[in-house]
ZADO-1210 file (C-alpha; in nm, 4 decimals, padded with zeros to 6 digits):
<atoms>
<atom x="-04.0827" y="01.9032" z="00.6461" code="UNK" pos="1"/>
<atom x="-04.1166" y="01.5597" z="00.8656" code="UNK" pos="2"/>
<atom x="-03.8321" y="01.3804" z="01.0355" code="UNK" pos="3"/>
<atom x="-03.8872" y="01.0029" z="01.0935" code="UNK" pos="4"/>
<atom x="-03.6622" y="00.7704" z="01.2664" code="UNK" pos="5"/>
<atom x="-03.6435" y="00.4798" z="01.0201" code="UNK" pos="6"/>
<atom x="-03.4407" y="00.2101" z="00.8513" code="UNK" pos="7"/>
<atom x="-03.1950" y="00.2115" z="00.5863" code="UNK" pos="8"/>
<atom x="-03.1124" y="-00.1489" z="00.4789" code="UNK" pos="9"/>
<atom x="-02.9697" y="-00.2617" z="00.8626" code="UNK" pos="10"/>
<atom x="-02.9254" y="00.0379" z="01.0222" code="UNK" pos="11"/>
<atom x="-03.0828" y="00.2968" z="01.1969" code="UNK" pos="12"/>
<atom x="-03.1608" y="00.5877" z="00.9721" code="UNK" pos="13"/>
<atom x="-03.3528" y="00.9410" z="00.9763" code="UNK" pos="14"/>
<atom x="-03.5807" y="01.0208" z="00.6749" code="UNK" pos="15"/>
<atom x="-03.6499" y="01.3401" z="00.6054" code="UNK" pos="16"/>
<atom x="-03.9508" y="01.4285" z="00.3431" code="UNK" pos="17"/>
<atom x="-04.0456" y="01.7640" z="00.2001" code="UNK" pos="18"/>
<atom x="-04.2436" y="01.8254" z="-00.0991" code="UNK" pos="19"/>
<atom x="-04.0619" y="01.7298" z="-00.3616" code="UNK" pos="20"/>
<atom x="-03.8078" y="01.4605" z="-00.1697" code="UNK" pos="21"/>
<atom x="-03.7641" y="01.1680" z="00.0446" code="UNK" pos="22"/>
<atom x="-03.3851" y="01.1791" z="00.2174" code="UNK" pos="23"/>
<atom x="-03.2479" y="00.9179" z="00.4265" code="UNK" pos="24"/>
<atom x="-02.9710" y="01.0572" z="00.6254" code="UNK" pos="25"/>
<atom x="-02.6978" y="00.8372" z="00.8310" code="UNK" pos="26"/>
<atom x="-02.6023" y="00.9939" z="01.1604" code="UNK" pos="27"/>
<atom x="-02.3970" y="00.6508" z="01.3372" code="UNK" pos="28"/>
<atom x="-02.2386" y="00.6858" z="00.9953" code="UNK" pos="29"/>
<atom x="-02.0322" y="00.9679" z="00.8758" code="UNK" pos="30"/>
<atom x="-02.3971" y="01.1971" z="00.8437" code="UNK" pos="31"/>
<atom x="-02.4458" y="01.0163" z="00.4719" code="UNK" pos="32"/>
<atom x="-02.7372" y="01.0734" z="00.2710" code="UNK" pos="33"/>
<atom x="-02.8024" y="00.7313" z="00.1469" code="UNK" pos="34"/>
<atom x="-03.1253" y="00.7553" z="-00.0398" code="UNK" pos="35"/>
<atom x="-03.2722" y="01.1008" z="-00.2295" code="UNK" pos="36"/>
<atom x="-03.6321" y="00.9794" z="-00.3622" code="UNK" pos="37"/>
<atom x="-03.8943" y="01.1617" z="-00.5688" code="UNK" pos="38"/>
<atom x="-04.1674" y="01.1994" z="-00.3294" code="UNK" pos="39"/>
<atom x="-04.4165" y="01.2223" z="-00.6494" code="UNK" pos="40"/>
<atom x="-04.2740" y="00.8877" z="-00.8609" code="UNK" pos="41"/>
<atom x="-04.0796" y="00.6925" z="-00.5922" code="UNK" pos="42"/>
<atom x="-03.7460" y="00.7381" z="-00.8597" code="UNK" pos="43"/>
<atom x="-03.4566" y="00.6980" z="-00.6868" code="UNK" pos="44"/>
<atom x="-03.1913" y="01.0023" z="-00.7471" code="UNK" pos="45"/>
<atom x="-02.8831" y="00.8155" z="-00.5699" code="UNK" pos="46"/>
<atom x="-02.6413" y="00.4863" z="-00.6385" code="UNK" pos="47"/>
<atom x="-02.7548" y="00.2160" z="-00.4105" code="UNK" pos="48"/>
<atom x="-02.5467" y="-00.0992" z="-00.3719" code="UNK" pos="49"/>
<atom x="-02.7301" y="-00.4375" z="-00.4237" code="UNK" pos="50"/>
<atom x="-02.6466" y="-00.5370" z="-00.0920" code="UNK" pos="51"/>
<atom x="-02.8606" y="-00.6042" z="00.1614" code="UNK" pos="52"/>
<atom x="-02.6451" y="-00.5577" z="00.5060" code="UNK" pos="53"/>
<atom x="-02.4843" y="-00.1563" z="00.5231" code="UNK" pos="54"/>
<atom x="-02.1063" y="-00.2071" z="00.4347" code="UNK" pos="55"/>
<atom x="-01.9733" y="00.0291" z="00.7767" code="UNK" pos="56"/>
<atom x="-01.7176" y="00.2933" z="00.7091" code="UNK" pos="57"/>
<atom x="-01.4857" y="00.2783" z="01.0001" code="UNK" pos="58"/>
<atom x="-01.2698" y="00.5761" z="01.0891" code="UNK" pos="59"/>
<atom x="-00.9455" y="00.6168" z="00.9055" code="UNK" pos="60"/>
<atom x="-01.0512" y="00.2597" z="00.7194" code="UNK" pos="61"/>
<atom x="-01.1197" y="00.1287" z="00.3488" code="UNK" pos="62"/>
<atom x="-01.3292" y="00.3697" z="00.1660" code="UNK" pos="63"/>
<atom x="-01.3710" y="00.1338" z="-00.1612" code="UNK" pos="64"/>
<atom x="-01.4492" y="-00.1668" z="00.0690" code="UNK" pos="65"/>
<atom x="-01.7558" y="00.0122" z="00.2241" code="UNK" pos="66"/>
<atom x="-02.0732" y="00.1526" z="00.0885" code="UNK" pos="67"/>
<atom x="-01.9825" y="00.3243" z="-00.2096" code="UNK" pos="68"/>
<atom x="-02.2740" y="00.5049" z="-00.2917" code="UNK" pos="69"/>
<atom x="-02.5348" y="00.7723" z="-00.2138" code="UNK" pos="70"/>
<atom x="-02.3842" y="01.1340" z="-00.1160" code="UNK" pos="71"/>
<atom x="-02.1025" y="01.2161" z="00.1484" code="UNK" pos="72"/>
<atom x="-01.9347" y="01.5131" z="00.2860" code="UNK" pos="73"/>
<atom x="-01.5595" y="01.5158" z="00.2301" code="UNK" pos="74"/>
<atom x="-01.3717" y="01.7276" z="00.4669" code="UNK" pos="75"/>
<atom x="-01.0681" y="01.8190" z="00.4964" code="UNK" pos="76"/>
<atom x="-00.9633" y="01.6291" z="00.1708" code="UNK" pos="77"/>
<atom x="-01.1138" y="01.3887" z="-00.1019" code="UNK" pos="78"/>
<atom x="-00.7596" y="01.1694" z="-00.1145" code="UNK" pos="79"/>
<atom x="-00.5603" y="01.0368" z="00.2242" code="UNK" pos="80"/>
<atom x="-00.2670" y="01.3031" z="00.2492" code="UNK" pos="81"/>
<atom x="-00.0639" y="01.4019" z="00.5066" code="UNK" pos="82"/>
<atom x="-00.1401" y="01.7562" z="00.6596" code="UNK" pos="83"/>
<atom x="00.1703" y="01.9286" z="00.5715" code="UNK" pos="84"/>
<atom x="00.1606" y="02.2415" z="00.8013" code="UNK" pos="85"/>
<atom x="00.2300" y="02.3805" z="01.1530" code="UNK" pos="86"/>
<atom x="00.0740" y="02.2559" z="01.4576" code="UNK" pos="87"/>
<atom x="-00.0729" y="01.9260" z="01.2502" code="UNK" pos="88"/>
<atom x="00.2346" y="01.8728" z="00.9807" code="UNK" pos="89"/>
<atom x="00.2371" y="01.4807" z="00.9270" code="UNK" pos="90"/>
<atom x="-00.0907" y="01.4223" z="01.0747" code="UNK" pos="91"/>
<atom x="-00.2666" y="01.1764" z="00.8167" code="UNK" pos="92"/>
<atom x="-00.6154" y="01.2878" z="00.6450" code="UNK" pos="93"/>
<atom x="-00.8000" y="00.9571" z="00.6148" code="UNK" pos="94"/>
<atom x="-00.9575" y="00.8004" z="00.2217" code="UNK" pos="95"/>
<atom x="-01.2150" y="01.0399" z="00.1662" code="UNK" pos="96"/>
<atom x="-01.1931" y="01.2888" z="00.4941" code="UNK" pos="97"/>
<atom x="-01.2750" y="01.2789" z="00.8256" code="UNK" pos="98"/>
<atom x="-01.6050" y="01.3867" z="00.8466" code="UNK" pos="99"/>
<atom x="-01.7605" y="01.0734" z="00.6492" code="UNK" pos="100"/>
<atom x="-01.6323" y="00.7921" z="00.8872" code="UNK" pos="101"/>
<atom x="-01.7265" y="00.9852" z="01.2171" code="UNK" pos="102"/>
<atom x="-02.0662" y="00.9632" z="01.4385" code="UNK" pos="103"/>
<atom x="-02.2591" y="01.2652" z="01.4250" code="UNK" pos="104"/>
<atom x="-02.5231" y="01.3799" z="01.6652" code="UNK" pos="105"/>
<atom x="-02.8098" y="01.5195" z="01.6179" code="UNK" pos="106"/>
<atom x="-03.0229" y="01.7942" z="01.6931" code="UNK" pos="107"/>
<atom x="-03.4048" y="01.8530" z="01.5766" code="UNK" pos="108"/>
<atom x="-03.5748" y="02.2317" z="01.6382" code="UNK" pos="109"/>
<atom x="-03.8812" y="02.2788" z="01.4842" code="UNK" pos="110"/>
<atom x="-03.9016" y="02.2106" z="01.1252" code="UNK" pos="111"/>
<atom x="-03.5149" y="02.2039" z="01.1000" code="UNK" pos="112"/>
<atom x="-03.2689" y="01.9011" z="01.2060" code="UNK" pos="113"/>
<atom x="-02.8983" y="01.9397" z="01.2714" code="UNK" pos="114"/>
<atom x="-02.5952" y="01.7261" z="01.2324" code="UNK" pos="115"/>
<atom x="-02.2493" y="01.7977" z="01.3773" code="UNK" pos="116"/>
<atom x="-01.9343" y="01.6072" z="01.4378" code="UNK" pos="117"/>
<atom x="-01.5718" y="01.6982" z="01.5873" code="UNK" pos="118"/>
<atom x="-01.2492" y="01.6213" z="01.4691" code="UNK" pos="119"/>
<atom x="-01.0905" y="01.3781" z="01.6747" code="UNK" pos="120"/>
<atom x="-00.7336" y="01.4922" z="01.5061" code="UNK" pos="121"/>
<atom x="-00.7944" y="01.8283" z="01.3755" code="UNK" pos="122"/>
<atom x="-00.9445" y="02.1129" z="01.5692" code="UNK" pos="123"/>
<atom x="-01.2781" y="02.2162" z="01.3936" code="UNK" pos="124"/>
<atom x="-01.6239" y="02.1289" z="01.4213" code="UNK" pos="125"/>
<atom x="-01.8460" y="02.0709" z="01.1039" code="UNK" pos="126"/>
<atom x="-02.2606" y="02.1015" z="01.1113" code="UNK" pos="127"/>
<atom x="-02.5158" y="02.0656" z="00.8615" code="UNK" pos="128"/>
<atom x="-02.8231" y="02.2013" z="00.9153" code="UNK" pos="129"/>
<atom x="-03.1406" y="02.0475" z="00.7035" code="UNK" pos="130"/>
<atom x="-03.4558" y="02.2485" z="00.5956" code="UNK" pos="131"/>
<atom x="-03.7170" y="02.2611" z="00.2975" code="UNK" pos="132"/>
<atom x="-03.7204" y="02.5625" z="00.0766" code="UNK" pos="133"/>
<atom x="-04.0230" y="02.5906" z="-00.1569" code="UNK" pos="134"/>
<atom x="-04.0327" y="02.2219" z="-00.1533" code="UNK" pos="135"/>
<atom x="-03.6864" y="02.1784" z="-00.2296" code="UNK" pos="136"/>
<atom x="-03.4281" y="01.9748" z="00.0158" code="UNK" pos="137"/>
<atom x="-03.2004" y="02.2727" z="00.1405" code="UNK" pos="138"/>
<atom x="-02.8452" y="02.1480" z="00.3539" code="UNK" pos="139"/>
<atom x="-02.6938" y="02.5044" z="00.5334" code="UNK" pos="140"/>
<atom x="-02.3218" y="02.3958" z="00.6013" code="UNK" pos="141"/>
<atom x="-02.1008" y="02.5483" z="00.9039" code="UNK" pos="142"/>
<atom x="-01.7791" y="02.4671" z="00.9688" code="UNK" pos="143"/>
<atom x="-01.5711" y="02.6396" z="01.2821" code="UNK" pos="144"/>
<atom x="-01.2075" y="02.6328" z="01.3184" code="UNK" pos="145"/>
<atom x="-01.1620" y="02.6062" z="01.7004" code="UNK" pos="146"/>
<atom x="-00.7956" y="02.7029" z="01.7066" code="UNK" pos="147"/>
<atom x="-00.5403" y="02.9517" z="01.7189" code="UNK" pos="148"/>
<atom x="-00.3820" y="02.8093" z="01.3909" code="UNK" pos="149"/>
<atom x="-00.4906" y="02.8515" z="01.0080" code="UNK" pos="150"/>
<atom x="-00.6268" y="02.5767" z="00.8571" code="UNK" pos="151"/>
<atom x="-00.6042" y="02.4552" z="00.5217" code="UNK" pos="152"/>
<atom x="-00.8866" y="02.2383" z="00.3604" code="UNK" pos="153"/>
<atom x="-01.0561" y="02.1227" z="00.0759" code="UNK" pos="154"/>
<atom x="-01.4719" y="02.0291" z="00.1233" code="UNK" pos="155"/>
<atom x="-01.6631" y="01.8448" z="-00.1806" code="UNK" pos="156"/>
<atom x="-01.9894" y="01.7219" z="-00.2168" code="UNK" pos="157"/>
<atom x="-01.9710" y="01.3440" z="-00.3252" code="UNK" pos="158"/>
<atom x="-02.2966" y="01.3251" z="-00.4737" code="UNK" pos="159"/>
<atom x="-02.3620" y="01.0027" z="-00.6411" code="UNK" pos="160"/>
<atom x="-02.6449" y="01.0873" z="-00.9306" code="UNK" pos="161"/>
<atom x="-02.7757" y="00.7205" z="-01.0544" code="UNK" pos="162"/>
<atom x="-02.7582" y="00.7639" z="-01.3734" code="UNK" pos="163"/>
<atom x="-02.8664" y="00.5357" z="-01.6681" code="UNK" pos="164"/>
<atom x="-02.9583" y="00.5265" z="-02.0690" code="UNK" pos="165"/>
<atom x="-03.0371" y="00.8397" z="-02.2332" code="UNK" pos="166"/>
<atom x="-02.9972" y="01.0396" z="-01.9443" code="UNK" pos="167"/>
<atom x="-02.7528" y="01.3570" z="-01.9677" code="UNK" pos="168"/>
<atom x="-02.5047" y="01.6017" z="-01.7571" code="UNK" pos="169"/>
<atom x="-02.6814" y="01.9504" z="-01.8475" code="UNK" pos="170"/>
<atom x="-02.4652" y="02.2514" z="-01.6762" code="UNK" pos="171"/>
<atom x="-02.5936" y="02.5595" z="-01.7034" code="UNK" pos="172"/>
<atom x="-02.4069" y="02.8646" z="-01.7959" code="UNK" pos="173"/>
<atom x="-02.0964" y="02.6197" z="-01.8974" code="UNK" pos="174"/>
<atom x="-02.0358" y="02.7230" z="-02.2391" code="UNK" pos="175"/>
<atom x="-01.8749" y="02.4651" z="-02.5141" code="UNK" pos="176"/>
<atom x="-01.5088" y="02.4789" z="-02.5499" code="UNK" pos="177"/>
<atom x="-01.4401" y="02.5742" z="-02.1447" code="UNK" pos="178"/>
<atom x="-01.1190" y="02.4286" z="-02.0541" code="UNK" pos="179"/>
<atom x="-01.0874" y="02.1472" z="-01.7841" code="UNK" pos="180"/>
<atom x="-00.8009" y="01.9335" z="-01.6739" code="UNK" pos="181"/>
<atom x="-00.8079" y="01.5076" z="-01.6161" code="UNK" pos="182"/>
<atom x="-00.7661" y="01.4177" z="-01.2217" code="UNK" pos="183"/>
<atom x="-00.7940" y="01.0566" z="-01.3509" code="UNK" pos="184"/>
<atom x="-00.8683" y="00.7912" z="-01.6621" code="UNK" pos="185"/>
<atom x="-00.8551" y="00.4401" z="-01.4907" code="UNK" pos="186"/>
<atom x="-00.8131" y="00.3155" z="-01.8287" code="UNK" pos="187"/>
<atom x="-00.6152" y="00.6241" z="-02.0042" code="UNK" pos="188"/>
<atom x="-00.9028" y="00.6692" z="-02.2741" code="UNK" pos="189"/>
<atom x="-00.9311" y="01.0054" z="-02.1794" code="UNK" pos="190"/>
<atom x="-00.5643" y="01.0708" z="-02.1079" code="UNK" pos="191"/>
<atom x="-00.3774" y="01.0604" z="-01.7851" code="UNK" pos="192"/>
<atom x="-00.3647" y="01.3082" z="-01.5025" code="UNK" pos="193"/>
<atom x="-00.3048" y="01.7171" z="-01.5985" code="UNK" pos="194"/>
<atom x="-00.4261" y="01.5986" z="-01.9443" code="UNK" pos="195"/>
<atom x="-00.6782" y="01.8950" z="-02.0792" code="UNK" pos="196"/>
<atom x="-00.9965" y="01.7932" z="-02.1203" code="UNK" pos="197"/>
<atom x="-01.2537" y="02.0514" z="-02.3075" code="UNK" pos="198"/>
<atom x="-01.6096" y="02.0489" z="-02.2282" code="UNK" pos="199"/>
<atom x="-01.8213" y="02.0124" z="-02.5487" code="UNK" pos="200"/>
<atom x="-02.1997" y="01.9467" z="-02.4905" code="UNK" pos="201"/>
<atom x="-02.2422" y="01.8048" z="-02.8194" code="UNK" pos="202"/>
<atom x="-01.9968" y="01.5793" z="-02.7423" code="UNK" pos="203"/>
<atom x="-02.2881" y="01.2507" z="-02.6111" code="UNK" pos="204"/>
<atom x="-01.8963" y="01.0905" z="-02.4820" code="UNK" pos="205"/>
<atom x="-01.8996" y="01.3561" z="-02.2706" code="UNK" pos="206"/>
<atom x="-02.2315" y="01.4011" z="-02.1559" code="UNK" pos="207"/>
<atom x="-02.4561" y="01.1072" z="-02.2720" code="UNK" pos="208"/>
<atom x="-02.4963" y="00.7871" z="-02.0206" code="UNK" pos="209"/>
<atom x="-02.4511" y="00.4911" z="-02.2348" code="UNK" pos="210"/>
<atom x="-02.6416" y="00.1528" z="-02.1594" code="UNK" pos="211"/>
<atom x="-02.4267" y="-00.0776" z="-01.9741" code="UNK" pos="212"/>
<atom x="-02.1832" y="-00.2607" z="-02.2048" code="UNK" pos="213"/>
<atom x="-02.1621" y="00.0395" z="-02.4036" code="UNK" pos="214"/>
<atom x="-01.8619" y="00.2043" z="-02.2098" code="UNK" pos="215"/>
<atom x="-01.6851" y="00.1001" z="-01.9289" code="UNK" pos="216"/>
<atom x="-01.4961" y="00.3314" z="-01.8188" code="UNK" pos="217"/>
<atom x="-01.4743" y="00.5858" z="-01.5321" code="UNK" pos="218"/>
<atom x="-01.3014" y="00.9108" z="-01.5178" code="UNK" pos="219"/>
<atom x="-01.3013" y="01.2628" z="-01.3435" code="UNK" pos="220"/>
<atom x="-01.2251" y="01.6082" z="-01.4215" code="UNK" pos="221"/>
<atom x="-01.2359" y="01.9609" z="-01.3072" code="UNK" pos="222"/>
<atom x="-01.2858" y="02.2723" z="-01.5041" code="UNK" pos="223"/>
<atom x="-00.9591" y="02.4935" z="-01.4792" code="UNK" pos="224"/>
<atom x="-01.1922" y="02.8330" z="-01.4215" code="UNK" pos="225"/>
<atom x="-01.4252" y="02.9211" z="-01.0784" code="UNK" pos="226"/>
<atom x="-01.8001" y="02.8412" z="-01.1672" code="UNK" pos="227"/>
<atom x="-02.0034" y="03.1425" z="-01.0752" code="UNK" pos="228"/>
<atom x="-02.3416" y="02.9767" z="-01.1747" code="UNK" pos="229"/>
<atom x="-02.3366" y="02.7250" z="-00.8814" code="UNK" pos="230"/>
<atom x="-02.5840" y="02.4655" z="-01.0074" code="UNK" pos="231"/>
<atom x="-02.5327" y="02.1259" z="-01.2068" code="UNK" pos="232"/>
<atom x="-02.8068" y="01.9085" z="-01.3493" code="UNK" pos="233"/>
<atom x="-02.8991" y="01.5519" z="-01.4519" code="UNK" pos="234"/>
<atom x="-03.1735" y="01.4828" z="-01.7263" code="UNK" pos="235"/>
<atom x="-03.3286" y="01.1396" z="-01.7300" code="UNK" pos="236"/>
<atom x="-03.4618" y="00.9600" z="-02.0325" code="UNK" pos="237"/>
<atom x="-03.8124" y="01.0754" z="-01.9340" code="UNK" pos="238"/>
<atom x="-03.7301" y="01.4515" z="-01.9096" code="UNK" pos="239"/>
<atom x="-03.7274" y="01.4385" z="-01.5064" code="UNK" pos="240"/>
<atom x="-03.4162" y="01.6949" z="-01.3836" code="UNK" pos="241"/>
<atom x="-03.2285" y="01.6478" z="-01.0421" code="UNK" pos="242"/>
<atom x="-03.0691" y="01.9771" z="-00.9599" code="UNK" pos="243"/>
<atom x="-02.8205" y="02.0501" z="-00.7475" code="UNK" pos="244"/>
<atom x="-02.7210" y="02.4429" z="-00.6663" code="UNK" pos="245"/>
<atom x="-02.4660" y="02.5497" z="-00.4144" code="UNK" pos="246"/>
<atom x="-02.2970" y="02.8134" z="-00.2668" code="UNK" pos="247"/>
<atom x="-02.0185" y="02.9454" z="-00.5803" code="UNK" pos="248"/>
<atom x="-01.8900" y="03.1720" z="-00.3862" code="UNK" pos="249"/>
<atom x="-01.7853" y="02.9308" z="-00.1249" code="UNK" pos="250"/>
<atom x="-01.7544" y="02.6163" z="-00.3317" code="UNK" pos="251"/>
<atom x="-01.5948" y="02.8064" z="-00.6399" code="UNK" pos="252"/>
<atom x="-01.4488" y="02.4933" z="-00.8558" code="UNK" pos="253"/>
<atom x="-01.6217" y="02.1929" z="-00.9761" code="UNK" pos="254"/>
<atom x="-01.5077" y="01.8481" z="-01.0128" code="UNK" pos="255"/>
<atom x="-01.7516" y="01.5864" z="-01.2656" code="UNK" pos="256"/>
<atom x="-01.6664" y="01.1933" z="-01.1854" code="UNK" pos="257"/>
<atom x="-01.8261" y="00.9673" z="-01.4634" code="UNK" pos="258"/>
<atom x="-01.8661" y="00.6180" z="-01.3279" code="UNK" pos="259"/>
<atom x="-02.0135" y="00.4224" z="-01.6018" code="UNK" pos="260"/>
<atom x="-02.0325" y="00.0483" z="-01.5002" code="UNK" pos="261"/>
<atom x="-01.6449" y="00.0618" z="-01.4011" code="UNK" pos="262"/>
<atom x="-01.6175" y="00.1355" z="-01.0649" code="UNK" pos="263"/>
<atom x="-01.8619" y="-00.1333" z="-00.8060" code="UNK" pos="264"/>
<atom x="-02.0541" y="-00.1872" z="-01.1291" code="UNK" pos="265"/>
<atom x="-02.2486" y="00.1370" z="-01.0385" code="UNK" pos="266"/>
<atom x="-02.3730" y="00.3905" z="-01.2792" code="UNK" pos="267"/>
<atom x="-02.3449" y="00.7316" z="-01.1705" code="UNK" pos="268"/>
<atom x="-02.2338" y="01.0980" z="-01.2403" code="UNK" pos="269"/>
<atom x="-02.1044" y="01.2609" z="-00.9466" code="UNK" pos="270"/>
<atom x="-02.0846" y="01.6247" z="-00.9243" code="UNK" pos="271"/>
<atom x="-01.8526" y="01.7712" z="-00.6919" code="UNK" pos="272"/>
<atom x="-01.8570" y="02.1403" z="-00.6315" code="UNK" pos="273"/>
<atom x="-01.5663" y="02.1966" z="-00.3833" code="UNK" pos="274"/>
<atom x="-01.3699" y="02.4708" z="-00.1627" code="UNK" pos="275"/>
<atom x="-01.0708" y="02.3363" z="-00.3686" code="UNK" pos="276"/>
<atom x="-00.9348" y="02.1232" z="-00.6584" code="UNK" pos="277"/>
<atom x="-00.7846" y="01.7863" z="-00.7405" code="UNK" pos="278"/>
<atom x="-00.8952" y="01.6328" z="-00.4093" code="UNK" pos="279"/>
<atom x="-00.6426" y="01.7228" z="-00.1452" code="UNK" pos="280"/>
<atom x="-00.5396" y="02.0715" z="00.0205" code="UNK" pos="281"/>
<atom x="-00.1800" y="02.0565" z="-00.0724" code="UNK" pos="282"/>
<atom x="-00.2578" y="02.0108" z="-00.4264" code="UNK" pos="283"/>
<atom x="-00.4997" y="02.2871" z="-00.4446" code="UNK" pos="284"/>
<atom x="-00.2867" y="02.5235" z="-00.3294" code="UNK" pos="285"/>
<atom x="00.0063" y="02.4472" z="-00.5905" code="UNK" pos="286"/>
<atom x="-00.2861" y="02.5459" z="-00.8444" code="UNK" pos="287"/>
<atom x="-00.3726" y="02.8484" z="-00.6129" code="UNK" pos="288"/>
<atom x="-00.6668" y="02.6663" z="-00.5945" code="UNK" pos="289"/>
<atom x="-00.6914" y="02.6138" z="-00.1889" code="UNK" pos="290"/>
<atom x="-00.9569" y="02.7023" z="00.0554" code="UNK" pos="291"/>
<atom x="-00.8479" y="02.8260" z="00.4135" code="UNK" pos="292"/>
<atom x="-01.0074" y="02.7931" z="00.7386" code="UNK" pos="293"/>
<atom x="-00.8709" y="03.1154" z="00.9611" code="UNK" pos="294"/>
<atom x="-00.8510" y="03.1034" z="01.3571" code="UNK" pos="295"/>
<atom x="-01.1606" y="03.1233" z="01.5059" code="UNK" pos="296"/>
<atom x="-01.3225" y="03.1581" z="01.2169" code="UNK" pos="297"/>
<atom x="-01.6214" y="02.9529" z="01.0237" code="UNK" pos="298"/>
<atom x="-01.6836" y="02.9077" z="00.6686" code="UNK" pos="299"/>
<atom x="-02.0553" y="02.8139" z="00.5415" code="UNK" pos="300"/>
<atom x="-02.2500" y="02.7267" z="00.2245" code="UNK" pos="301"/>
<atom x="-02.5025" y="02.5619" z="00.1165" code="UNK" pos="302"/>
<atom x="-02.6389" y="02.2529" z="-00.1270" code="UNK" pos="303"/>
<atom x="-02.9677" y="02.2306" z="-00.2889" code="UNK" pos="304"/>
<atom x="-03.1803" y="01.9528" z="-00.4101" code="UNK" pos="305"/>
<atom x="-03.4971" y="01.9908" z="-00.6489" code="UNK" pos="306"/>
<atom x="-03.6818" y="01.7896" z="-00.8541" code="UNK" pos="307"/>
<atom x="-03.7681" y="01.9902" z="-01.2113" code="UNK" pos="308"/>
<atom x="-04.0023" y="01.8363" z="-01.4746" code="UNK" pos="309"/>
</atoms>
């Protein structure tokens, strides 16, 4: 694996390349991966906005007004909340976490580069720590509560697939008929929140990327059930598979956002394994769905990228 200092649009960037992938990571800037290439056909595997100047995320600010692409880490929550517990009850959780409108320094040994930030409200510490695997983009998560006080939180992966025509969501292990429930229909074609929603992999609605003008419409769901196969998958048109696997045991429940030409006029499929559901800690644990973060104590996974032909 090589680390570069580079460019991404305006800013200052690092690339990292193994053998199957080209990343483009965003320390100044919440630790984003902006850019996932194919090292082998130069396709890119992330959204990109048309613009040419980075839209900033600044801390606490306007997550739809920024750069609404690529793949961030959301941490502590996916919505703004307020933390409704003892020390930090009423402390606000900013649009999308803290983690992904922070600075995060960095750290290179060997053939391994590190990225860690600090909470500037809460009391834990959250690292990444980037290596190749068999050529294969591997991302080892840590994060360390640094308190005497439980902590309640709920980590996703915002990963940003670009999708387009004739591509499909493939899950493995997901069987047809698994039951799922609607976190949101902007336009209520697929019902409104708590509707059910049952996956059906025949069903091309479901997992078919229409051309745009086709469908314009963008929705998200999450299955009701943990996901003990820990891997998601995105076909193209030419047979080309990006695969994501994670940790199931530590990201047990998975969230699937379908963007198509709705939302930025992007086209994307975003899977979201997570700690816990519908986007916010206080909702996950009314569906004993929560994730918990004990004193002293760290929690770790990790995320996966390969290219599959």
């Amino acid at each position: 694996m090589t680390v570069n200092e580079t460019k991404y649009k305006d800013i200052t960037a690092l690339t990292v390349e193994t053998k199957q992938l080209t990343a483009v990571f965003l320390p100044e800037h919440g630790g984003k991966c902006a850019s996932l290439v194919d090292v082998k056909t130069d396709r890119e595997f992330l959204s990109q906005g048309s613009n040419k100047q980075y839209k900033k995320l600044e801390y606490d600010g306007d997550y739809v007004a920024s750069e609404c692409t690529g793949f961030d880490d959301m941490f502590p929550s996916i919505d703004a909340c307020y933390y409704d517990r003892y020390p930090w009850q009423g402390v606000r959780i900013p649009d999308h976490g803290e983690v992904c409108g922070l600075k995060w320094q960095t750290l290179q040994t060997g053939d391994a580069l590190t990225l860690c930030t600090h909470s500037p409200r809460f009391g834990y510490s959250f690292e990444k720590t980037i290596t190749e695997k068999n050529g294969a983009l591997s991302i080892d998560y840590k994060v360390t509560n640094n308190t005497q006080f439980q902590f309640d939180f709920v980590y996703a992966a915002h990963c940003m697939i670009a999708a387009e025509k004739g591509g499909t969501i493939l899950l493995p292990g997901v069987n047809d008929g698994e039951k799922g429930t609607l976190s949101f229909s902007k336009d209520g074609k697929r019902g409104r929140y708590g509707s059910p929603f049952i996956w059906d992999s025949k069903n091309k609605s479901q997992t078919d990327t229409p051309g745009e003008g086709e469908c314009d419409e963008t929705y998200k769901y999450f299955f009701d059930d943990k996901r003990p196969e820990g891997r998601c998958e995105y076909r193209y048109a030419d047979g080309t598979i990006i695969a994501l696997a994670y940790s199931a045991d530590k990201l047990p429940y998975l969230g699937i956002w379908i963007n198509n030409h709705d939302f930025h006029d992007l086209c994307n499929v975003a899977f979201e394994p997570c700690s816990g559901s519908f986007d916010r800690p206080d909702a996950a644990r009314i569906r004993g769905q929560d994730s918990v973060l004990l004193p002293y104590a760290s929690y770790e996974w990790n995320i996966t990228f390969s290219v599959e032909a």
